[in-house]
C-alpha positions in Angstrom: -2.9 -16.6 -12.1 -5.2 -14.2 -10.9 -4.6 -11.0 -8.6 -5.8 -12.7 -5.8 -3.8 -15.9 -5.8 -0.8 -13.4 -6.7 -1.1 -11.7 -4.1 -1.1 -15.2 -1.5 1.5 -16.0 -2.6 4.0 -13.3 -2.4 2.5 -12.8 1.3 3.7 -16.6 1.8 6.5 -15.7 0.1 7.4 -12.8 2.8 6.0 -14.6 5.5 8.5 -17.4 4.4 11.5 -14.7 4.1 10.8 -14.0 7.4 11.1 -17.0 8.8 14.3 -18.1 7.5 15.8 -14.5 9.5 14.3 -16.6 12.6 15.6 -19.0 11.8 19.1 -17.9 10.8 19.0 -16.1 14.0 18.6 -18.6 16.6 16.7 -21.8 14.9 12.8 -23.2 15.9 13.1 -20.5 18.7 14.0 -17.5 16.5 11.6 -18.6 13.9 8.8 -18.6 16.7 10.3 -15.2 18.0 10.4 -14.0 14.1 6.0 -14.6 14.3 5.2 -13.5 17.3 7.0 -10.0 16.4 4.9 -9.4 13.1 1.7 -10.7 15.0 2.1 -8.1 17.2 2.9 -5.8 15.0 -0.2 -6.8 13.0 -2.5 -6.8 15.8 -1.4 -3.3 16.0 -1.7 -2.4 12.1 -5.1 -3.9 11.8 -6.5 -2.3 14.8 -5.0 1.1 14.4 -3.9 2.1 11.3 -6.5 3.8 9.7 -6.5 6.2 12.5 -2.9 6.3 12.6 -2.3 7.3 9.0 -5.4 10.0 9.1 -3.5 11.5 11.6 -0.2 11.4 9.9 -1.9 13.6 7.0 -4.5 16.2 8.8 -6.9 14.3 7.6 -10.4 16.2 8.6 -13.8 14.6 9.2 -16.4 16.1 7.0 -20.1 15.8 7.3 -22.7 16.3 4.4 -23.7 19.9 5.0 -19.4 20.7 4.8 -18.9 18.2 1.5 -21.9 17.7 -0.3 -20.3 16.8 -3.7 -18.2 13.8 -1.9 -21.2 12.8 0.1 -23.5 12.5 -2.6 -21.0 11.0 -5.3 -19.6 8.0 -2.5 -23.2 7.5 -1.2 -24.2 6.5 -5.3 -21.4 4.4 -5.7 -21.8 2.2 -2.1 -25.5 1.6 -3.0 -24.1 0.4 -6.1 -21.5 -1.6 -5.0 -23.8 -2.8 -1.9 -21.5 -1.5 0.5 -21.7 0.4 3.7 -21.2 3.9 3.6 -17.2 5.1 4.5 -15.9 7.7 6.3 -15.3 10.7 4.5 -12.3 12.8 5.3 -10.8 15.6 3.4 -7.0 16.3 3.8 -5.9 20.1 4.0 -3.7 20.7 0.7 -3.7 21.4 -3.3 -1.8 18.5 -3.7 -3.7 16.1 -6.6 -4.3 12.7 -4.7 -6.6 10.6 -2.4 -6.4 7.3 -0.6 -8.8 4.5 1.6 -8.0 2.7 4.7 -9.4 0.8 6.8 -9.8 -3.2 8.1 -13.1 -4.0 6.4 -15.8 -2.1 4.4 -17.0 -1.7 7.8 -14.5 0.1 9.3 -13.4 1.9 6.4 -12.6 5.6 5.4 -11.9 7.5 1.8 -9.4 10.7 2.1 -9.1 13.1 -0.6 -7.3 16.5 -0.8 -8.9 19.9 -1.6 -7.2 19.7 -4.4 -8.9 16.9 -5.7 -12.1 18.0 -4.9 -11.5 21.4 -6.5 -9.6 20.0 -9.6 -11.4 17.1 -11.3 -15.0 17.3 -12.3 -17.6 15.3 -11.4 -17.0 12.0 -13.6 -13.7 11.9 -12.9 -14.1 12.6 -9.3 -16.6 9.8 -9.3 -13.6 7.4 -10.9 -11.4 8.2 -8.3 -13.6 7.6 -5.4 -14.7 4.3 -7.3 -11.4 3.3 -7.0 -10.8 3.9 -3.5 -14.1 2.5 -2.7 -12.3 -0.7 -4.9 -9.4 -1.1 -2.7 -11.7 -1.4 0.5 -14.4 -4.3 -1.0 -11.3 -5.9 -2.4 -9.7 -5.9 1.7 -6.3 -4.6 -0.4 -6.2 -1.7 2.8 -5.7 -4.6 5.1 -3.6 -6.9 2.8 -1.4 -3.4 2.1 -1.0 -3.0 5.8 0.2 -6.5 6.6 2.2 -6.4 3.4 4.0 -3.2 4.9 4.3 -4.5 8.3 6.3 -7.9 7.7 8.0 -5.9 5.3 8.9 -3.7 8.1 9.7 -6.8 10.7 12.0 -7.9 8.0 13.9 -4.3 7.4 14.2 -4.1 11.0 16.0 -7.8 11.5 17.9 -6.3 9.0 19.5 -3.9 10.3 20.2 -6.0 13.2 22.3 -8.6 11.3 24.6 -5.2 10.2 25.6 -4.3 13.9 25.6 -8.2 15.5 29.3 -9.2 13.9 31.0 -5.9 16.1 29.5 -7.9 18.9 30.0 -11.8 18.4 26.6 -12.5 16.8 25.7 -14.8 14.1 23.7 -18.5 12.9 24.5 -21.2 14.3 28.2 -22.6 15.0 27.5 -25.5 12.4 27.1 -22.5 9.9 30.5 -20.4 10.8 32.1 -23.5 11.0 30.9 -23.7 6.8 32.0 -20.3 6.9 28.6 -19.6 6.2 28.2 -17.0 9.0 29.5 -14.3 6.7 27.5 -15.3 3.9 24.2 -15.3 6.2 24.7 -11.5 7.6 25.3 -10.5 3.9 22.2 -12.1 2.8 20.6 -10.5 5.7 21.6 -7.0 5.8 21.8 -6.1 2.1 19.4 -9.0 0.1 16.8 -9.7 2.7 15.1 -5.9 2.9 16.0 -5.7 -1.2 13.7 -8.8 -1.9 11.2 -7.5 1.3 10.6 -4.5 -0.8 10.4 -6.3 -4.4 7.8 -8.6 -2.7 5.9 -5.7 -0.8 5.8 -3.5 -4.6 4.6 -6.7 -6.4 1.4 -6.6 -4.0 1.0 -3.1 -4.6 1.0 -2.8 -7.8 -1.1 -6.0 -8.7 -4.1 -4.5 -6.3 -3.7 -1.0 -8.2 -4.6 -2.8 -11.3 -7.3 -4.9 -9.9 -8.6 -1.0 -8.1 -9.0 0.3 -11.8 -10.6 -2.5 -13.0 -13.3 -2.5 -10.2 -13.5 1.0 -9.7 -14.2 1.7 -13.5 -16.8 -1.5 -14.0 -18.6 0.3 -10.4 -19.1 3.6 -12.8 -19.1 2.0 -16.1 -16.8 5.1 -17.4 -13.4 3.4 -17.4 -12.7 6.6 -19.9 -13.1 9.3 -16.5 -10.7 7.2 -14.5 -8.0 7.5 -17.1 -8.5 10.8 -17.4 -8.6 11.4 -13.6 -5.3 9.7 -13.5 -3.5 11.8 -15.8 -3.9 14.6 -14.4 -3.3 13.5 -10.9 0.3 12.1 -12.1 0.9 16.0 -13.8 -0.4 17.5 -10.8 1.8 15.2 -8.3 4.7 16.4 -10.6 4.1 20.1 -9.7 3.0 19.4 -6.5 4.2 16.4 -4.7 2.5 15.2 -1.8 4.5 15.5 1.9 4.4 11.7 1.9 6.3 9.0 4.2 7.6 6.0 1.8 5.8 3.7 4.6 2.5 5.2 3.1 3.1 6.4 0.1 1.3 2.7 -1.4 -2.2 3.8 -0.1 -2.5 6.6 -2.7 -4.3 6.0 -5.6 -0.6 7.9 -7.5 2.4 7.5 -5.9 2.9 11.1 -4.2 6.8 10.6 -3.9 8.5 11.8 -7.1 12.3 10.4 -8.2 14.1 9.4 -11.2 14.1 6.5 -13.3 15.9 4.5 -10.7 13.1 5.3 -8.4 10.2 4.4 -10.7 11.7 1.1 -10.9 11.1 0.5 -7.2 7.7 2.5 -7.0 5.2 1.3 -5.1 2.8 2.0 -8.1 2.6 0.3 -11.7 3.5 3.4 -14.1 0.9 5.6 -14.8 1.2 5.1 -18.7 0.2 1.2 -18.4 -2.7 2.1 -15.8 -4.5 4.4 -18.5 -4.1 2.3 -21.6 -5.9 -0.8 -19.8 -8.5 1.3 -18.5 -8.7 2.7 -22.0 -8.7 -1.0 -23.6 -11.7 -1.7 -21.2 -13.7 1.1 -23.4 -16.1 -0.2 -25.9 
Protein backbone atom coordinates (compact mmCIF):
# COMPACT_ATOMS: atom_id res chain seq x y z
CA UNK A 1 0.00 0.00 0.00
CA UNK A 2 1.44 3.13 -0.81
CA UNK A 3 2.13 6.32 1.46
CA UNK A 4 -0.63 7.98 0.15
CA UNK A 5 -3.45 5.34 0.56
CA UNK A 6 -1.67 4.90 4.09
CA UNK A 7 -2.10 7.88 5.06
CA UNK A 8 -6.33 7.88 3.94
CA UNK A 9 -6.78 5.59 5.74
CA UNK A 10 -5.51 6.29 9.16
CA UNK A 11 -7.24 9.87 8.64
CA UNK A 12 -10.56 7.64 8.21
CA UNK A 13 -9.40 5.78 10.77
CA UNK A 14 -9.32 8.96 13.21
CA UNK A 15 -12.07 10.54 11.71
CA UNK A 16 -13.95 7.15 12.50
CA UNK A 17 -12.50 7.22 16.29
CA UNK A 18 -13.93 10.37 16.47
CA UNK A 19 -17.12 9.60 15.70
CA UNK A 20 -17.76 6.79 17.84
CA UNK A 21 -16.86 9.66 21.11
CA UNK A 22 -20.00 11.37 19.33
CA UNK A 23 -21.59 8.96 19.37
CA UNK A 24 -20.90 7.45 22.78
CA UNK A 25 -21.67 10.78 23.99
CA UNK A 26 -25.06 11.54 23.02
CA UNK A 27 -25.81 9.26 19.67
CA UNK A 28 -26.63 10.83 15.81
CA UNK A 29 -26.60 14.15 17.67
CA UNK A 30 -23.18 13.85 19.38
CA UNK A 31 -21.75 12.34 16.31
CA UNK A 32 -22.92 15.46 14.31
CA UNK A 33 -21.66 17.68 17.28
CA UNK A 34 -18.30 15.48 17.28
CA UNK A 35 -17.84 17.00 13.09
CA UNK A 36 -18.87 20.12 13.36
CA UNK A 37 -16.13 20.70 16.37
CA UNK A 38 -13.13 19.42 14.16
CA UNK A 39 -14.56 21.42 11.13
CA UNK A 40 -14.23 24.27 12.85
CA UNK A 41 -11.26 23.58 14.19
CA UNK A 42 -10.05 22.80 10.68
CA UNK A 43 -11.35 25.75 9.14
CA UNK A 44 -9.18 27.39 11.59
CA UNK A 45 -5.95 25.14 11.08
CA UNK A 46 -6.04 25.45 7.38
CA UNK A 47 -6.50 29.12 7.29
CA UNK A 48 -4.16 30.09 10.02
CA UNK A 49 -1.68 27.84 10.95
CA UNK A 50 1.25 28.64 9.03
CA UNK A 51 1.10 32.01 10.56
CA UNK A 52 0.30 30.72 13.79
CA UNK A 53 3.20 28.40 14.23
CA UNK A 54 5.87 31.19 12.58
CA UNK A 55 4.86 33.06 15.37
CA UNK A 56 5.10 30.45 17.96
CA UNK A 57 9.01 30.19 16.86
CA UNK A 58 10.29 33.98 16.02
CA UNK A 59 10.24 33.02 12.83
CA UNK A 60 11.76 36.24 10.72
CA UNK A 61 11.00 37.09 7.08
CA UNK A 62 14.08 37.29 5.10
CA UNK A 63 14.44 38.90 1.69
CA UNK A 64 17.29 38.04 -0.92
CA UNK A 65 19.73 40.86 -0.09
CA UNK A 66 19.52 39.42 4.03
CA UNK A 67 19.79 35.44 2.84
CA UNK A 68 21.25 35.08 -0.33
CA UNK A 69 22.42 31.41 0.16
CA UNK A 70 18.64 30.25 1.05
CA UNK A 71 17.26 32.37 -1.75
CA UNK A 72 19.37 31.16 -4.36
CA UNK A 73 19.48 27.33 -3.17
CA UNK A 74 15.20 27.20 -2.73
CA UNK A 75 14.74 29.28 -5.97
CA UNK A 76 17.00 26.11 -7.92
CA UNK A 77 15.07 23.58 -6.41
CA UNK A 78 11.25 25.15 -7.10
CA UNK A 79 12.24 25.65 -10.87
CA UNK A 80 13.05 22.18 -10.67
CA UNK A 81 10.37 20.85 -9.00
CA UNK A 82 7.95 23.42 -11.01
CA UNK A 83 6.84 24.92 -7.99
CA UNK A 84 6.10 28.41 -6.91
CA UNK A 85 8.57 30.05 -4.94
CA UNK A 86 7.94 29.83 -0.76
CA UNK A 87 8.34 32.05 1.80
CA UNK A 88 11.59 32.12 3.36
CA UNK A 89 11.87 32.68 7.04
CA UNK A 90 14.81 32.22 9.21
CA UNK A 91 14.19 31.36 13.03
CA UNK A 92 16.54 33.14 15.67
CA UNK A 93 18.71 30.19 17.28
CA UNK A 94 21.83 27.65 16.91
CA UNK A 95 19.58 24.97 17.31
CA UNK A 96 20.12 22.25 14.10
CA UNK A 97 16.63 22.04 12.49
CA UNK A 98 14.12 23.54 9.88
CA UNK A 99 10.46 22.92 9.00
CA UNK A 100 7.53 23.95 6.00
CA UNK A 101 4.07 24.96 6.41
CA UNK A 102 1.58 26.05 4.71
CA UNK A 103 -2.00 24.96 2.90
CA UNK A 104 -0.76 24.56 -0.63
CA UNK A 105 2.52 25.26 -2.56
CA UNK A 106 0.91 28.45 -2.95
CA UNK A 107 0.60 29.50 0.27
CA UNK A 108 3.56 27.96 1.62
CA UNK A 109 6.73 28.93 3.68
CA UNK A 110 10.26 27.01 4.52
CA UNK A 111 11.79 28.02 8.14
CA UNK A 112 15.32 27.22 9.02
CA UNK A 113 17.42 28.19 12.01
CA UNK A 114 20.76 30.10 11.93
CA UNK A 115 22.07 27.26 12.97
CA UNK A 116 21.26 25.44 9.96
CA UNK A 117 22.29 27.93 7.74
CA UNK A 118 25.64 28.29 9.49
CA UNK A 119 26.22 24.58 10.02
CA UNK A 120 25.71 22.44 6.93
CA UNK A 121 27.25 23.22 3.64
CA UNK A 122 25.81 23.86 0.67
CA UNK A 123 24.72 20.16 -0.62
CA UNK A 124 23.50 19.31 2.38
CA UNK A 125 21.74 22.50 3.00
CA UNK A 126 20.25 22.00 -0.46
CA UNK A 127 18.93 18.28 0.90
CA UNK A 128 17.27 19.81 3.65
CA UNK A 129 15.45 22.51 1.91
CA UNK A 130 14.59 19.66 -0.82
CA UNK A 131 12.95 18.03 1.82
CA UNK A 132 10.85 20.71 3.17
CA UNK A 133 10.13 21.84 -0.32
CA UNK A 134 8.81 17.75 -0.37
CA UNK A 135 6.46 17.98 2.32
CA UNK A 136 4.70 21.17 0.71
CA UNK A 137 4.15 19.51 -3.15
CA UNK A 138 3.23 16.39 -1.25
CA UNK A 139 0.17 18.71 0.81
CA UNK A 140 1.75 16.58 4.09
CA UNK A 141 1.70 20.51 5.86
CA UNK A 142 -2.04 20.35 5.43
CA UNK A 143 -2.63 16.62 5.95
CA UNK A 144 -0.11 17.11 9.26
CA UNK A 145 -2.32 19.89 10.45
CA UNK A 146 -5.65 18.09 10.20
CA UNK A 147 -3.90 15.00 11.41
CA UNK A 148 -3.05 17.14 14.70
CA UNK A 149 -6.33 18.80 14.92
CA UNK A 150 -8.75 15.77 15.15
CA UNK A 151 -6.15 14.31 17.12
CA UNK A 152 -6.54 17.27 19.29
CA UNK A 153 -10.73 17.20 19.15
CA UNK A 154 -10.27 13.64 20.24
CA UNK A 155 -7.74 14.45 23.38
CA UNK A 156 -10.00 17.11 24.32
CA UNK A 157 -13.40 14.71 24.40
CA UNK A 158 -11.07 12.88 26.39
CA UNK A 159 -10.58 14.55 29.00
CA UNK A 160 -14.18 15.26 29.27
CA UNK A 161 -15.27 11.62 29.73
CA UNK A 162 -12.54 11.73 33.03
CA UNK A 163 -14.59 14.57 34.83
CA UNK A 164 -18.41 13.59 33.45
CA UNK A 165 -18.91 10.47 36.10
CA UNK A 166 -18.38 13.13 39.37
CA UNK A 167 -21.34 14.71 37.58
CA UNK A 168 -23.92 12.02 36.34
CA UNK A 169 -22.59 11.81 32.75
CA UNK A 170 -22.30 8.95 30.49
CA UNK A 171 -23.69 6.86 26.95
CA UNK A 172 -26.83 6.05 26.77
CA UNK A 173 -29.04 4.33 29.55
CA UNK A 174 -29.35 1.09 27.31
CA UNK A 175 -25.35 1.07 27.77
CA UNK A 176 -25.22 1.50 31.86
CA UNK A 177 -27.98 -0.72 32.01
CA UNK A 178 -25.05 -3.35 30.15
CA UNK A 179 -22.92 -1.89 32.65
CA UNK A 180 -21.20 -0.69 29.77
CA UNK A 181 -21.10 2.97 31.00
CA UNK A 182 -17.86 2.25 32.90
CA UNK A 183 -16.34 0.46 30.21
CA UNK A 184 -17.13 3.42 27.68
CA UNK A 185 -15.43 6.31 29.98
CA UNK A 186 -12.43 3.91 30.35
CA UNK A 187 -12.17 3.50 26.68
CA UNK A 188 -12.57 7.14 26.45
CA UNK A 189 -10.30 8.72 28.86
CA UNK A 190 -7.30 6.38 28.77
CA UNK A 191 -7.56 4.29 25.11
CA UNK A 192 -9.14 6.91 22.93
CA UNK A 193 -6.10 9.76 23.06
CA UNK A 194 -3.52 6.52 23.28
CA UNK A 195 -4.73 5.19 19.74
CA UNK A 196 -5.38 9.24 18.63
CA UNK A 197 -1.72 9.55 19.02
CA UNK A 198 -0.59 5.99 17.45
CA UNK A 199 -2.74 7.07 14.51
CA UNK A 200 -1.46 10.78 14.38
CA UNK A 201 2.56 9.22 14.58
CA UNK A 202 1.73 6.69 11.84
CA UNK A 203 0.89 9.78 9.41
CA UNK A 204 3.89 11.39 10.48
CA UNK A 205 6.32 9.16 10.11
CA UNK A 206 5.06 7.58 6.74
CA UNK A 207 5.22 11.37 5.03
CA UNK A 208 8.84 11.72 6.61
CA UNK A 209 9.84 8.84 4.57
CA UNK A 210 7.94 9.82 1.39
CA UNK A 211 9.86 13.74 2.25
CA UNK A 212 13.35 11.96 1.83
CA UNK A 213 12.50 10.15 -0.96
CA UNK A 214 11.24 13.24 -2.96
CA UNK A 215 13.50 15.61 -1.54
CA UNK A 216 16.66 13.47 -2.53
CA UNK A 217 15.22 12.42 -6.24
CA UNK A 218 14.58 16.80 -6.50
CA UNK A 219 18.65 16.96 -5.87
CA UNK A 220 19.71 13.70 -7.11
CA UNK A 221 22.22 13.55 -3.94
CA UNK A 222 20.25 11.27 -1.61
CA UNK A 223 24.04 10.87 -0.10
CA UNK A 224 23.82 15.03 1.25
CA UNK A 225 20.48 14.41 2.79
CA UNK A 226 21.81 11.52 4.93
CA UNK A 227 24.51 13.39 5.82
CA UNK A 228 22.42 16.53 6.62
CA UNK A 229 20.38 14.30 8.85
CA UNK A 230 23.09 13.05 10.99
CA UNK A 231 24.23 15.75 11.99
CA UNK A 232 20.96 17.50 12.70
CA UNK A 233 19.99 14.48 15.07
CA UNK A 234 23.76 15.05 16.97
CA UNK A 235 23.16 18.60 16.95
CA UNK A 236 19.37 18.32 18.31
CA UNK A 237 21.17 16.15 21.07
CA UNK A 238 23.31 19.06 22.21
CA UNK A 239 20.99 21.49 21.53
CA UNK A 240 17.36 20.72 21.60
CA UNK A 241 14.94 22.86 20.10
CA UNK A 242 12.30 24.97 22.64
CA UNK A 243 9.58 22.89 20.86
CA UNK A 244 5.70 22.37 21.76
CA UNK A 245 4.81 18.49 21.25
CA UNK A 246 1.74 19.91 19.15
CA UNK A 247 4.53 20.94 16.59
CA UNK A 248 7.21 19.21 17.13
CA UNK A 249 5.93 16.79 13.69
CA UNK A 250 6.70 19.71 11.30
CA UNK A 251 10.47 19.47 11.77
CA UNK A 252 12.38 17.71 9.52
CA UNK A 253 14.13 15.91 13.21
CA UNK A 254 12.15 15.64 15.98
CA UNK A 255 13.54 18.68 18.23
CA UNK A 256 12.05 17.07 21.62
CA UNK A 257 14.63 14.72 23.13
CA UNK A 258 13.54 11.65 25.69
CA UNK A 259 14.30 8.16 26.40
CA UNK A 260 13.66 4.99 24.75
CA UNK A 261 10.05 5.10 25.93
CA UNK A 262 9.73 8.33 24.22
CA UNK A 263 11.31 7.33 20.88
CA UNK A 264 8.68 4.80 20.69
CA UNK A 265 5.96 7.44 20.60
CA UNK A 266 8.04 10.00 18.37
CA UNK A 267 6.55 11.78 15.98
CA UNK A 268 9.56 10.85 13.73
CA UNK A 269 10.63 7.38 12.15
CA UNK A 270 14.25 6.91 13.93
CA UNK A 271 16.96 8.72 12.40
CA UNK A 272 19.06 5.40 11.79
CA UNK A 273 16.26 3.83 9.30
CA UNK A 274 15.87 7.46 7.60
CA UNK A 275 19.69 7.36 6.50
CA UNK A 276 20.12 3.80 5.42
CA UNK A 277 17.09 4.18 2.85
CA UNK A 278 18.37 7.29 1.65
CA UNK A 279 21.70 5.62 1.45
CA UNK A 280 20.07 2.40 -0.38
CA UNK A 281 18.67 4.94 -2.94
CA UNK A 282 22.62 5.63 -3.96
CA UNK A 283 23.83 4.06 -7.05
Amino acid sequence: MSNTLKTGALLGLLTGLLVLIGGYFGGSQGMSIAFVMAFLMNFGAYWFSDRIVLAMYRAQPVSEAEAPELHRIVQGLTMRAHMPMPRLYIIPTDALNAFATGRDPEHAAVAATQGIVRVLNEEELEGVLAHELAHVRNRDTLISTIAATLAGVIMMLARMAMWMPYFGGGGSRDNEDRGGGAIGFLFLALLAPIAATLIQLAISRSREFQADETGAGLTHKPYALAAALQKLEVGANRLPLEASPATSHLFIVNPIRGNALFKLFSTHPPIEERIARLQALVV
